[in-house]
C-alpha positions in Angstrom: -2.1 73.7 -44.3 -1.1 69.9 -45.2 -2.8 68.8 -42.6 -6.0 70.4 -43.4 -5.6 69.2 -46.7 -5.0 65.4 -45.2 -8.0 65.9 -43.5 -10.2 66.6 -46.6 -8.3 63.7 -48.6 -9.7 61.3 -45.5 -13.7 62.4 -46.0 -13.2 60.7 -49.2 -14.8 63.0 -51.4 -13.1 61.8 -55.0 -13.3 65.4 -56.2 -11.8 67.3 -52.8 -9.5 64.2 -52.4 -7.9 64.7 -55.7 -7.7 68.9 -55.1 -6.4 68.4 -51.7 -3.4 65.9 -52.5 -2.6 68.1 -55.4 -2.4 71.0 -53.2 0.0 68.6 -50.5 2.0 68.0 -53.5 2.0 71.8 -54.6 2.9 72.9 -51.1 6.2 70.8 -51.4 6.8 72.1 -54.5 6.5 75.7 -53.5 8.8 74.7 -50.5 11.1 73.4 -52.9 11.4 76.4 -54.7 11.4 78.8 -51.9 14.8 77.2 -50.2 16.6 77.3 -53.7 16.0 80.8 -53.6 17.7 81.5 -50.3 20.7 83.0 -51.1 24.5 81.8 -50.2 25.4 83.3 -46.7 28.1 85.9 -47.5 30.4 84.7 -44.8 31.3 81.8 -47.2 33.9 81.1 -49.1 34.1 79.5 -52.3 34.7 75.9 -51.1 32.1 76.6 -48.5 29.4 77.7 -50.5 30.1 75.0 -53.1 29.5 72.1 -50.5 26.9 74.2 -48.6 25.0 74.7 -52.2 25.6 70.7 -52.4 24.5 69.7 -49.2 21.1 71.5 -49.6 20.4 70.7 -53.0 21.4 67.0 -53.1 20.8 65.3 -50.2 19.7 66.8 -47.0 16.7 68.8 -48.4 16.3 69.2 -52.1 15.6 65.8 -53.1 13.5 64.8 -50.3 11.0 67.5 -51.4 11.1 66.7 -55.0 9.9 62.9 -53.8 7.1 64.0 -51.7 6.1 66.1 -53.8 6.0 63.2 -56.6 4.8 60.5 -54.2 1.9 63.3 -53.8 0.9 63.4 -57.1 1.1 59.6 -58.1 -1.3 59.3 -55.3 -4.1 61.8 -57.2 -3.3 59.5 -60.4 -3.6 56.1 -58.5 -7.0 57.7 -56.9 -8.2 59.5 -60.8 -7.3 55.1 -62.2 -9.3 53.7 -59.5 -11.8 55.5 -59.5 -12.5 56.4 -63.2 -12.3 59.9 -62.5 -11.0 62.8 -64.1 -10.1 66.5 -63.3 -8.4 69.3 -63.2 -6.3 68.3 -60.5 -5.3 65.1 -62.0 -4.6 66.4 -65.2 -2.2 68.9 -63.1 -0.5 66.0 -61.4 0.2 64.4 -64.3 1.8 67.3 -65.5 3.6 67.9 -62.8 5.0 64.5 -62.1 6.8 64.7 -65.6 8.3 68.0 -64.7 9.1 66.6 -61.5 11.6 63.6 -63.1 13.3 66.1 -65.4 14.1 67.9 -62.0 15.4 64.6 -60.8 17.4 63.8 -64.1 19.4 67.1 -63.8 22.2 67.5 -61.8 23.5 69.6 -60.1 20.8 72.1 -58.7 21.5 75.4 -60.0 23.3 77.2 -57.2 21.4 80.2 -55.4 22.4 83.9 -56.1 24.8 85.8 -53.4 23.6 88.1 -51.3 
């Protein structure tokens, strides 16, 4: 799907460009979410799942999403400024930008639930 969406962002369309980087930046979003919502193998214990919870959340996954997802949507603000142009889709990507840095801000990730 993201590169579908990458392909309507290069027919540079302001309109469809704006939707479709919005929708890049939703996707990792949605990914985002989807992985914190896998819940902790069973066959861990405590310590395990702590640094398993950690590994995921911080570093190796997590975070990486979060800034895609934000470098995503400054992109559909940079385009809306340069263009004089506003929408929808900007005015989502504002939005979601802020949310996006109180993610950052707290720490730890809430852990997922336990099978």
């Amino acid at each position: 799907a993201r590169d579908e969406y990458l392909r309507a962002i290069e027919r540079g369309d302001i309109f469809w460009s704006a939707a479709a980087a919005h929708r890049v930046a939703t996707l990792y979003e949605k990914l985002r979410d989807h992985v914190l919502a896998i819940p902790i193998p069973r066959e861990l214990n405590e310590a395990q799942a702590e640094l398993y919870v950690a590994e995921l959340s911080r570093h190796k996954l997590i975070e990486p999403l979060i800034g895609k997802a934000t470098h995503a949507h400054e992109q559909v603000l940079k385009l809306a400024e340069r263009m004089s142009f506003d929408s929808e889709h900007v005015r989502k990507s504002h939005a979601a930008i802020e949310r996006l840095k109180r993610l950052v801000m707290k720490s730890p990730v809430a852990p997922p639930a336990r099978p």
